[in-house]
N, C-alpha and C positions, 0 to 999 in steps of 0.2 A: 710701251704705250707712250702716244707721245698726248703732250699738252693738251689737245684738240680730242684724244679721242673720248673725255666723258665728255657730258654737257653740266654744268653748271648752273642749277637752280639756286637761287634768291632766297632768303627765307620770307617769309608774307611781310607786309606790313606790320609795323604794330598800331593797335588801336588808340590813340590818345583818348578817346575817352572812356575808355575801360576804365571802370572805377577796381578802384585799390580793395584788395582782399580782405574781407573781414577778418579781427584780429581778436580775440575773444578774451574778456575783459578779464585781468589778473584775480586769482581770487586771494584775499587776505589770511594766511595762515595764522591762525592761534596757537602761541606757544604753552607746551604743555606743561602745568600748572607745579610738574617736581621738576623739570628742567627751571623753571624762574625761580624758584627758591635757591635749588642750586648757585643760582647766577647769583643770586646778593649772598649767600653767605661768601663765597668763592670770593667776589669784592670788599666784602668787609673782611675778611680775613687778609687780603694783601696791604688793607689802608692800614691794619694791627700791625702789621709786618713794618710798614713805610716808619708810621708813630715809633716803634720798636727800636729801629736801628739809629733816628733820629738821636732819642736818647741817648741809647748805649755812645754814639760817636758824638756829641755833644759835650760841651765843657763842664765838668763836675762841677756843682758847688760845694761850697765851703759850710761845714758844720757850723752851726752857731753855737756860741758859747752859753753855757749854762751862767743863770742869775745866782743858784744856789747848789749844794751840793746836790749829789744824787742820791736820790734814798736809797739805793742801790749800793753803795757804797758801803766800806766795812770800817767797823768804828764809831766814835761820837760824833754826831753834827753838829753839835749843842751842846750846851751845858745840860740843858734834861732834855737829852737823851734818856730815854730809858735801858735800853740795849747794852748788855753786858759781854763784855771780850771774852775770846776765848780763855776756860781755864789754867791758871800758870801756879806754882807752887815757888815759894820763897826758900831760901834754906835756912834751916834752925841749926845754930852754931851748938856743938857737944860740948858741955861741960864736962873737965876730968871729974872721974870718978861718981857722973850719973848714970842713970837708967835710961836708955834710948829706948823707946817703943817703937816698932816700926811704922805705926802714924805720922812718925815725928821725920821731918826730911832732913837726916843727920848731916851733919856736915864737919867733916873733920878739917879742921883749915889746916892743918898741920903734915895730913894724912894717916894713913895705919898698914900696917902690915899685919896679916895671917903669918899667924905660926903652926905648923903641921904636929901633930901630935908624937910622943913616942912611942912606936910602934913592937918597940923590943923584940923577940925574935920572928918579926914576920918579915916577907920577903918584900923589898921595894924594887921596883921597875920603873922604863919610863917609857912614856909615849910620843910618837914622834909628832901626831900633830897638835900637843901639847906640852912643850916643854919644859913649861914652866909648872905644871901640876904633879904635887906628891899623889903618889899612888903606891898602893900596900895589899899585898895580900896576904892570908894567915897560909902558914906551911901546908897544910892539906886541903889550898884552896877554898876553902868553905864558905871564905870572909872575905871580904876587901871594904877598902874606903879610898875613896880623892877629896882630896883640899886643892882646892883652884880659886885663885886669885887673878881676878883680869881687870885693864883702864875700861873705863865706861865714859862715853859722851853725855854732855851736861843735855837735860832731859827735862821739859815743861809736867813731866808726869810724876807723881810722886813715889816714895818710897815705895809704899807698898803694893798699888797698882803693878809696879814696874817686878815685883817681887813675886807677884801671883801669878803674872802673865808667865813670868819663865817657869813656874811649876807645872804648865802645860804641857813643856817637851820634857815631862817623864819617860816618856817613852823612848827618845834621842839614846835615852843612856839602855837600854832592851834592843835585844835583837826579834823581838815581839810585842806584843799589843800589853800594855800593865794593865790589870785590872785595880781601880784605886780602890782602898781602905778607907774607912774612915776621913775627915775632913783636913781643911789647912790646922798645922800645927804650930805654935811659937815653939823655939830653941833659943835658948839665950846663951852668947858667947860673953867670959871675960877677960877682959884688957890687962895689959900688967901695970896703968894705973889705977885699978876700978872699974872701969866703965863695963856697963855690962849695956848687950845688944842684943836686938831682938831677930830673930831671922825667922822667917817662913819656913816651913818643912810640907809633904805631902808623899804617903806611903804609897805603896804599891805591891801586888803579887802578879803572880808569873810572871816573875822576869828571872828568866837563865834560870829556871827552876824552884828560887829564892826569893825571899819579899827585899823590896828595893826601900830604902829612904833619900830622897832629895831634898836638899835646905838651899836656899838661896837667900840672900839679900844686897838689894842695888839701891845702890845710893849716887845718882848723877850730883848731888850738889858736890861729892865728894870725889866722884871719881871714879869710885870702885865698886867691883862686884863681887860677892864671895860666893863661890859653889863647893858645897861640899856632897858629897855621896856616900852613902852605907851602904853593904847588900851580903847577905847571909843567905843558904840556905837551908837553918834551921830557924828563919822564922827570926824580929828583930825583937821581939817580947821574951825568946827562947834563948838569949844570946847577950847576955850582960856584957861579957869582952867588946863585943864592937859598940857598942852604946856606950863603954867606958871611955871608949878612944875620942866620942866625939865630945866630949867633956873638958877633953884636954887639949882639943881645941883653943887657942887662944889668939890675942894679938896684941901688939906692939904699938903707941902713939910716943914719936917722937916727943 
C-alpha cells in the first residue's frame, strides 16, 4: 500500500466552549470511632518510649547525701537508742576445783584434756574418719562407748544452747531413726583438780537394737567440745558396767 492509498480524516474540531465536566463533590469520610482511639494510645505509647530512653541515656545523678543516719541501719544511732544488738555471750573464767553448770560459759584459759576411761578387758579399735576418738567395745559385743574430743570455733552462742543443738544428731550415731526417752539429762564429769562439769546427755532406743546415750558439751570460750557415747543392748538402766565406764570419765587442766 502506498502512502496515498487511505484517505486521511481530521479529527472534528474541538469546541472551546464546551464546559468542563462535572466533578462531583468529595465526600468527608468519618474515622471510625476504635480506629481514633487506637491512633492516640499508639502516640502516647511511642512519646512513653521517646521520655524512656531519654532517661535511661541521660546523665545519672548523684545521690544526695543523708543529714542523719538511716533508720535502717543496724546498731545505735543515739545514745537512746532503744534497740538492742544482737545476743553475744561473755566468757566466765573456771575456777580450779568449782562446780561448772552448764549455764555458765566455761572458759578454761589454760585448756583441758578428756581422759578416756579404763576399759579393762574390752576390745579398742579405731576409726578412720576419727582418729582421734577412743572407741571400745565389750568382748561379746553388747557394749561399746567413744570419748571424742574436738577444737571448736569461738561461738556468740552459749554453752548450753550449743550443747542441746548437737543432741539433735542422735541419730548420726544409728543406722536408723532413735526413738528418744525421756528428756535432756546433766552428767557431770570430774577433773584431777576438782572441777566438776556439767554435760548434756539425751537417751535413745532403737538404735542397732540397743538404747543409745549421747552426752556432749561445747564450750567456744574454750575451745572444746567433748562427745562421748554409750550403747548396750541390754538396756542402759540393765547395764551398770557401761554406766561405770562413764564415770571414769575424767579430765586433765594444766
Amino acid at each position: 500500500m502506498s502512502p496515498r492509498d487511505y484517505e486521511f480524516t481530521p479529527p472534528p474540531p474541538r469546541n472551546k466552549k464546551a464546559s468542563a465536566p462535572e466533578v462531583a463533590p468529595l465526600t468527608r469520610r468519618r474515622m471510625p470511632l476504635g480506629l481514633l482511639i487506637a491512633s492516640i494510645i499508639a502516640s502516647a505509647t511511642a512519646l512513653a518510649l521517646i521520655v524512656a530512653i531519654s532517661v535511661i541515656w541521660g546523665p545519672a545523678s548523684q545521690p544526695q547525701a543523708l543529714d542523719r543516719p538511716s533508720e535502717s541501719a543496724s546498731g545505735p544511732t543515739s545514745p537512746g537508742d532503744t534497740r538492742t544488738p544482737a545476743p553475744t555471750t561473755s566468757p566466765e573464767p573456771v575456777t580450779p576445783g568449782s562446780y561448772v553448770p552448764i549455764t555458765q560459759n566455761a572458759q578454761f584459759t589454760q585448756g583441758l584434756t578428756i581422759v578416756p576411761p579404763d576399759v579393762g578387758d574390752w576390745y579398742t579399735f579405731d576409726i578412720s574418719n576419727r582418729p582421734d576418738q577412743f572407741s571400745a567395745n565389750r568382748k561379746d559385743y553388747s557394749a561399746q562407748i567413744e570419748v571424742w574430743q574436738t577444737d571448736l570455733f569461738t561461738s556468740p552462742q552459749s554453752d548450753q544452747s550449743l550443747s542441746q543443738s548437737q543432741l539433735h544428731r542422735i541419730d548420726d550415731e544409728c543406722r536408723s531413726s532413735v526413738q528418744l526417752s525421756g528428756g535432756v539429762g546433766i552428767y557431770v564429769l570430774t577433773g584431777s583438780d576438782g572441777t566438776q562439769l556439767e554435760l548434756l546427755g539425751q537417751r535413745g532406743t532403737h538404735c542397732e537394737g540397743g538404747e543409745i546415750l549421747l552426752i556432749e558439751r561445747l564450750m567456744p570460750h574454750s575451745g572444746t567440745r567433748i562427745h562421748i557415747v554409750l550403747w548396750t543392748s541390754k538396756g542402759l538402766d540393765n547395764d551398770p558396767e557401761v554406766m561405770e565406764l562413764l564415770y571414769k570419765v575424767t579430765f586433765t587442766v594444766p
